[in-house]
Backbone as CSV, one residue per row, in Angstrom:
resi,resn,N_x,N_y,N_z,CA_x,CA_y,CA_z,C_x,C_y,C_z
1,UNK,-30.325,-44.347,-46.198,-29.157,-44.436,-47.057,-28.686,-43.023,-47.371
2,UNK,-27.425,-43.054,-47.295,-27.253,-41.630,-47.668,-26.822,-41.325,-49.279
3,UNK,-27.214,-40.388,-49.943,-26.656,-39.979,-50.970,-25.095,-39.056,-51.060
4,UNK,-24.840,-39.440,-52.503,-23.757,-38.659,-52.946,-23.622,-37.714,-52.392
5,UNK,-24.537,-36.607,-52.462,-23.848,-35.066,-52.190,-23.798,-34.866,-50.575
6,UNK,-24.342,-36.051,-49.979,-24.338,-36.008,-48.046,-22.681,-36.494,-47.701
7,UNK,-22.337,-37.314,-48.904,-21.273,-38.220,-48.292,-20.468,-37.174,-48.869
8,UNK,-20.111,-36.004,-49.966,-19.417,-34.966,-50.103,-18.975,-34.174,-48.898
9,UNK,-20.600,-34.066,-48.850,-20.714,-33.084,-47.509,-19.665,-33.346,-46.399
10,UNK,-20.043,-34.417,-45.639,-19.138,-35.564,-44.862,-18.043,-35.391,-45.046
11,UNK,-17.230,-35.859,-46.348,-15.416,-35.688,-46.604,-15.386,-34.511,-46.648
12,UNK,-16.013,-33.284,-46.728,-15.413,-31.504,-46.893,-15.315,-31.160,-45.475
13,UNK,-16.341,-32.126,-44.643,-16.033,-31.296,-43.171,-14.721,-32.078,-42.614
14,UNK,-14.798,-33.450,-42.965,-13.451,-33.750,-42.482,-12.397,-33.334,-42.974
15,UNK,-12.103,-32.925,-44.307,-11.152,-32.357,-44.544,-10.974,-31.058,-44.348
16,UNK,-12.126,-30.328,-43.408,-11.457,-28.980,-43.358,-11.362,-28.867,-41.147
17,UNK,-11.240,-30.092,-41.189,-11.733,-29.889,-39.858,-9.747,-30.725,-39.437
18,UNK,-9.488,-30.724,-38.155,-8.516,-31.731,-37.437,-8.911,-33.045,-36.944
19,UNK,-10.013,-33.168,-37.599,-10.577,-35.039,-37.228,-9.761,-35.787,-38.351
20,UNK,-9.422,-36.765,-37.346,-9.080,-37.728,-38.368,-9.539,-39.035,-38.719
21,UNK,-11.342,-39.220,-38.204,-11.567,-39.959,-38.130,-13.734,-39.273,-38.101
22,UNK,-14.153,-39.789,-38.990,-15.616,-39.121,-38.698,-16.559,-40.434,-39.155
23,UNK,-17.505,-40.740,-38.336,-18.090,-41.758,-38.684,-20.017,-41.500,-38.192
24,UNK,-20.776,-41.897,-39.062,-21.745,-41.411,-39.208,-22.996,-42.535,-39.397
25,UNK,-24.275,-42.913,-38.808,-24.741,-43.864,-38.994,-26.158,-43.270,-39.118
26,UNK,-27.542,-43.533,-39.770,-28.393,-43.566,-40.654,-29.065,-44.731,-40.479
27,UNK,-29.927,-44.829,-39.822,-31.083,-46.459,-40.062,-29.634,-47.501,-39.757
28,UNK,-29.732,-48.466,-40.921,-29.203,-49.075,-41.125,-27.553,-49.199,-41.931
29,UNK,-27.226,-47.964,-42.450,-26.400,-47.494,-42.948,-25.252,-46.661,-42.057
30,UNK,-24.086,-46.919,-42.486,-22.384,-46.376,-41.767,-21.934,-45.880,-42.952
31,UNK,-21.622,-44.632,-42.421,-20.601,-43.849,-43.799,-19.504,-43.592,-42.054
32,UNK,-18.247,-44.375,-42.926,-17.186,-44.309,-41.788,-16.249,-43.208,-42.748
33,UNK,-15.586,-42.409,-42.227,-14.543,-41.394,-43.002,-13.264,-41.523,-42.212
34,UNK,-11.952,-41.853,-42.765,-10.630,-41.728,-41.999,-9.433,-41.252,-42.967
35,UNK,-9.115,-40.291,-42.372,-8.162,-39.310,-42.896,-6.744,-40.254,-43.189
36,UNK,-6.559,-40.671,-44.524,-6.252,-39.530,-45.359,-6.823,-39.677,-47.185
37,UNK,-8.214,-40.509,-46.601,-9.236,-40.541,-47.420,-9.789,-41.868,-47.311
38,UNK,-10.105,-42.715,-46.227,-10.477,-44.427,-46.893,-11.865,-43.946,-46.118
39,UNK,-12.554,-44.724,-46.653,-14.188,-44.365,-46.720,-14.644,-45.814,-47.120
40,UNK,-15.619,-46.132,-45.977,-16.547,-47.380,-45.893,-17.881,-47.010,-45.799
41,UNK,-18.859,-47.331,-46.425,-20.646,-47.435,-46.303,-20.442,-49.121,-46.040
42,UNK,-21.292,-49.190,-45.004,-21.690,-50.418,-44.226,-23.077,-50.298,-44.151
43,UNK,-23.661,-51.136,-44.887,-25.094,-50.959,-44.682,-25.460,-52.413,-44.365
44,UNK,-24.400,-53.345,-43.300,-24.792,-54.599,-42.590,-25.406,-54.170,-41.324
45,UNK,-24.835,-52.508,-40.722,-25.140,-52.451,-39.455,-24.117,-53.325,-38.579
46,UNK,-23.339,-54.122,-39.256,-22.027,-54.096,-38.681,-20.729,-53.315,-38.652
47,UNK,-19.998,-52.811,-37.726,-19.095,-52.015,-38.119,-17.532,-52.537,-37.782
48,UNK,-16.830,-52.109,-38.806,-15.432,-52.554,-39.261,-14.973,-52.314,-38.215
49,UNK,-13.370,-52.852,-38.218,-12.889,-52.919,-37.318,-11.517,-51.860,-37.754
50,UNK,-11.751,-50.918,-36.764,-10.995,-49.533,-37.202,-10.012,-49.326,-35.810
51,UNK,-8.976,-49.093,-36.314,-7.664,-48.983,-34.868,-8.380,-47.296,-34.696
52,UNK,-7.722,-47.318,-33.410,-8.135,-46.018,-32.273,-7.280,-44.931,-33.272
53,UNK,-8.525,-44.249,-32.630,-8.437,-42.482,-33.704,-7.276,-42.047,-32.797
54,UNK,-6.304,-41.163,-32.661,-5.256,-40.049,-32.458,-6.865,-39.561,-31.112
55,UNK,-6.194,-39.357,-30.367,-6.402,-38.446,-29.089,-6.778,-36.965,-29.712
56,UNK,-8.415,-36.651,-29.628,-8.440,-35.572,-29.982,-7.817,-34.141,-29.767
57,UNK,-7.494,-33.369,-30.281,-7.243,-31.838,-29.532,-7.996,-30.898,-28.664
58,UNK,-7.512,-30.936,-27.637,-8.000,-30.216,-26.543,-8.326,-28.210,-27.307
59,UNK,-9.436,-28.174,-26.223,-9.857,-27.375,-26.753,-8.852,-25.732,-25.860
60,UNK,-8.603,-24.839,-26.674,-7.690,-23.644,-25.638,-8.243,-23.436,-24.835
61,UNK,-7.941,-23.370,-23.172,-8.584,-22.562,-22.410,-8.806,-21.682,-22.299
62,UNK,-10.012,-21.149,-21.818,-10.544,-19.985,-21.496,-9.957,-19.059,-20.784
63,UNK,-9.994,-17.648,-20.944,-8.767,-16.616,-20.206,-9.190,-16.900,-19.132
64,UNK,-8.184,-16.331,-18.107,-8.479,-16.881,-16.773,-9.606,-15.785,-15.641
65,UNK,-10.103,-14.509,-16.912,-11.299,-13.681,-16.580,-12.624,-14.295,-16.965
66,UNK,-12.745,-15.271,-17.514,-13.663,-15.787,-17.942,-14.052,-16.779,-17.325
67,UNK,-15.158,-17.109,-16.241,-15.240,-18.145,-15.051,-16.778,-18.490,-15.734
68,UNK,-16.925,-20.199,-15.196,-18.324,-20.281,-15.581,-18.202,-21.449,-16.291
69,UNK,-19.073,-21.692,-16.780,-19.650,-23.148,-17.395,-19.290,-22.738,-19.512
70,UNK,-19.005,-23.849,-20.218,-19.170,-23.442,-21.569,-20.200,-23.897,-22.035
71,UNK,-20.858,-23.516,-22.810,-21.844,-24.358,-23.826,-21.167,-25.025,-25.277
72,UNK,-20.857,-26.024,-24.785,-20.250,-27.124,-26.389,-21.095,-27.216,-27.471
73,UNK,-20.259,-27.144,-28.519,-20.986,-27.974,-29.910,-21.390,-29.331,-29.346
74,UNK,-22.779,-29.898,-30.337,-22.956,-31.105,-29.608,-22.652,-32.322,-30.804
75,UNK,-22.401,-31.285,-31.724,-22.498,-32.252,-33.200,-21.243,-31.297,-34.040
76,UNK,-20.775,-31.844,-34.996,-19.290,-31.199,-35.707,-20.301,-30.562,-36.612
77,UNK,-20.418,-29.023,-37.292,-20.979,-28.211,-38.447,-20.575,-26.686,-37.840
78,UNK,-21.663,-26.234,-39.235,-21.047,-24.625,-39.382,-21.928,-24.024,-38.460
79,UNK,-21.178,-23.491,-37.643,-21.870,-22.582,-36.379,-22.823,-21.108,-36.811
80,UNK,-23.236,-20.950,-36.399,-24.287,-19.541,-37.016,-25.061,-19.233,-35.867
81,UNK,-24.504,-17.437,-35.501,-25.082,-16.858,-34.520,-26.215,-16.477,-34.585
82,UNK,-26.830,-16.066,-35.810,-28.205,-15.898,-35.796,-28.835,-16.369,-36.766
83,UNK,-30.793,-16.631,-36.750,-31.119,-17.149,-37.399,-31.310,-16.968,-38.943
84,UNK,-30.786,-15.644,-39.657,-30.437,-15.179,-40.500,-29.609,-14.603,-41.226
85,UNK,-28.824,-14.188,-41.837,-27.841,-13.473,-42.149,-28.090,-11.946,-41.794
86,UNK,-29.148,-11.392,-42.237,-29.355,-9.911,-41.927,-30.490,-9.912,-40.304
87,UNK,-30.512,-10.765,-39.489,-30.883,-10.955,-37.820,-29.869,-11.212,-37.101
88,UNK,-30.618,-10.182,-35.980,-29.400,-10.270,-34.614,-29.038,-11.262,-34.648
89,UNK,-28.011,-11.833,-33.302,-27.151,-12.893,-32.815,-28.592,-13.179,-31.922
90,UNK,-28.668,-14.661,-31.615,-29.102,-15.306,-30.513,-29.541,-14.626,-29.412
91,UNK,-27.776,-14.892,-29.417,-27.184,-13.756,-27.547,-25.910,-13.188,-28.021
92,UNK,-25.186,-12.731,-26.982,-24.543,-11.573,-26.721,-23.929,-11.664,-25.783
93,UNK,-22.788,-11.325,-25.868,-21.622,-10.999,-24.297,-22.758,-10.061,-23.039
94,UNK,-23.170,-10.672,-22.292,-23.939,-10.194,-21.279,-25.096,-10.076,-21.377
95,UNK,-25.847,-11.360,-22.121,-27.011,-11.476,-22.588,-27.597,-12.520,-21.469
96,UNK,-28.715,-12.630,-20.577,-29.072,-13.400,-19.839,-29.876,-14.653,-20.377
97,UNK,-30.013,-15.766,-20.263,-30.080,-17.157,-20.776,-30.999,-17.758,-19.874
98,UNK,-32.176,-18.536,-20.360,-32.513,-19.691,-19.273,-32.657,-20.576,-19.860
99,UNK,-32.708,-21.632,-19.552,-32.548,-23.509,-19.855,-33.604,-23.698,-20.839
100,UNK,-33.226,-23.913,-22.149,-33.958,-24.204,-23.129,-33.457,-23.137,-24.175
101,UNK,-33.517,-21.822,-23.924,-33.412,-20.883,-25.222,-32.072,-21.402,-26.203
102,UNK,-32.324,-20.502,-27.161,-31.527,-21.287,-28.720,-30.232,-20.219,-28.239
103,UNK,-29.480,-20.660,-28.306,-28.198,-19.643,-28.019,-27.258,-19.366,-29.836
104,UNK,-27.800,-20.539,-30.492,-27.221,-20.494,-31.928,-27.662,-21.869,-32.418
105,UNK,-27.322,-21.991,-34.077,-27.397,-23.059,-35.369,-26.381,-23.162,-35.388
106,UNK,-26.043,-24.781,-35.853,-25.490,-25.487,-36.379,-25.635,-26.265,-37.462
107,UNK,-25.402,-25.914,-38.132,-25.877,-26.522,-39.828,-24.698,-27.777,-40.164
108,UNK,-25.733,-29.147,-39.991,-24.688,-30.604,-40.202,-25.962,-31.254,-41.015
109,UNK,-25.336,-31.612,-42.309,-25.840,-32.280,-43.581,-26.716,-31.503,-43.852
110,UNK,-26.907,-30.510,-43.861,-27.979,-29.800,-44.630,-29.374,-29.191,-43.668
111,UNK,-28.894,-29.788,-42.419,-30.072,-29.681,-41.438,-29.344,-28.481,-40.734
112,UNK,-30.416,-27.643,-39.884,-30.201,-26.685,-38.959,-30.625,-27.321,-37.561
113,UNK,-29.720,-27.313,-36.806,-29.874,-27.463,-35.203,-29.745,-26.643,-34.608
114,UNK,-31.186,-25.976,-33.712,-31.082,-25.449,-32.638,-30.472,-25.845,-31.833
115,UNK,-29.334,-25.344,-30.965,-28.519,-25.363,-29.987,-29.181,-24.684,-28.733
116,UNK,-29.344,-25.378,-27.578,-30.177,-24.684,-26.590,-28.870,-24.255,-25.178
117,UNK,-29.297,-23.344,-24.293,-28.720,-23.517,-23.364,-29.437,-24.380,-22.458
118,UNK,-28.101,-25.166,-21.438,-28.449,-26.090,-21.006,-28.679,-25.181,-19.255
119,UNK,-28.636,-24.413,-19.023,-29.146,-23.582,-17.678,-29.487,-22.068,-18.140
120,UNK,-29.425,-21.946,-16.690,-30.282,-20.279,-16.753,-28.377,-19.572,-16.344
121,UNK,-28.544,-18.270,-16.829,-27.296,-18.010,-16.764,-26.875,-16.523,-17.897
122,UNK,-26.045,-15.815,-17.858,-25.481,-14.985,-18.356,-24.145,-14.986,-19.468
123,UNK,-24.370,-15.158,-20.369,-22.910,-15.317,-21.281,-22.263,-14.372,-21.360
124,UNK,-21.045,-14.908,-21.016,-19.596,-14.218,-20.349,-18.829,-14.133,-21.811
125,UNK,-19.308,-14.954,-23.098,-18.372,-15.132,-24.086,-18.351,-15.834,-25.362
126,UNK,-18.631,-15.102,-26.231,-18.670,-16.121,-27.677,-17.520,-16.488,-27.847
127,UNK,-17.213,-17.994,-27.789,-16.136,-18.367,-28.271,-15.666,-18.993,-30.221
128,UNK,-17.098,-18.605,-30.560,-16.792,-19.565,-32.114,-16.848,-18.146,-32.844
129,UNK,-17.050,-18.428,-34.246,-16.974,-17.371,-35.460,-18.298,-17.444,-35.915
130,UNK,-19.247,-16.781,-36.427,-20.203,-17.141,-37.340,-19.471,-17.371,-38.713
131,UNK,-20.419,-18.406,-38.909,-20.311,-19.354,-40.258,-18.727,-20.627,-40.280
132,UNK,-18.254,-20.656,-39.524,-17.305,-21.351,-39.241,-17.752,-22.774,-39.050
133,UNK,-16.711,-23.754,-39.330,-16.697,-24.821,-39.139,-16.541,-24.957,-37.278
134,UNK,-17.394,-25.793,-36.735,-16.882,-26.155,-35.469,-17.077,-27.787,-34.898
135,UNK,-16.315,-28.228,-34.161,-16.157,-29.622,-33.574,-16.929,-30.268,-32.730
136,UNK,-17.326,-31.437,-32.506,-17.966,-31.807,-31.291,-17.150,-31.272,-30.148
137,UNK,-17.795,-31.127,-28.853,-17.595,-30.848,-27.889,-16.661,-29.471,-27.493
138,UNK,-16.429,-28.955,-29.038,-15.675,-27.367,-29.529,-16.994,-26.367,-28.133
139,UNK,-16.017,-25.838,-27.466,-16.759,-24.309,-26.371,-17.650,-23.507,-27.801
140,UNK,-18.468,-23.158,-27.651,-19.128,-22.136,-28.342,-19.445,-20.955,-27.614
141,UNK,-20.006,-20.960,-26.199,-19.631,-19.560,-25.325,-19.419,-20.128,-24.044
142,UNK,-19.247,-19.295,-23.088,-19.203,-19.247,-21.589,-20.073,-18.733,-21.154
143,UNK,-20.684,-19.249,-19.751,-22.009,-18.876,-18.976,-21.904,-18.858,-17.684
144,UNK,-22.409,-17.991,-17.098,-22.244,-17.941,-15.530,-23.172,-17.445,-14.927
């Protein structure tokens, strides 16, 4: 079940984010969120019947010097290049990568997710901000 200050949590990212639609499930529990505030907890484990979200926004492409694979957000939260405020970044524009290492955090409900790279490879490019809000499937860098 989720509490109050999770389901806060929840409406601040949607409202600072371009979703218009965020829906979230827990055991047995649905915290559905749709912009321009209606909010359902379903704790039948059945879920309402909600018309189709708006076609998300494509993400900008990458300059056309920048070749290679991206590494996506895999979950919508605040991106964070390193594991501390006063510690390096992860990686680095020309930092070499292999399949598994943490390339950055993502902080969604209060939890920190290691973000791994998904190959071996060289990043060509941070594409997010530290401490920023970022989207599912939002580029976070480029790899090649």
């Amino acid at each position: 079940m989720f509490n109050i200050d999770e389901i806060k949590e929840l409406i601040a990212l949607l409202e600072s984010s371009s979703l218009t639609v965020l829906e979230v499930k827990e055991d047995d529990t649905k915290v559905h969120l749709e912009k321009p505030g209606n909010i359902t907890v379903n704790n039948t484990g059945v879920a309402p019947v909600v018309a189709p979200a708006a076609a998300p926004v494509a993400p900008a492409a990458a300059p056309a010097a920048e070749t290679g694979k991206t590494i996506n957000a895999p979950i919508v939260g605040v991106f964070y290049a390193a594991p501390s405020p006063d510690a390096e970044p992860y990686v680095s524009v020309g930092k070499r990568v292999k399949k598994g290492d943490v390339v950055c955090i993502i902080e969604a409900m209060k939890c920190m997710n290691e973000i791994q790279a998904e190959e071996d490879g060289e990043i060509t490019a941070v594409l997010a901000n530290n401490s920023e809000l970022v989207e599912y499937g939002q580029p976070l860098f480029t790899i090649k």
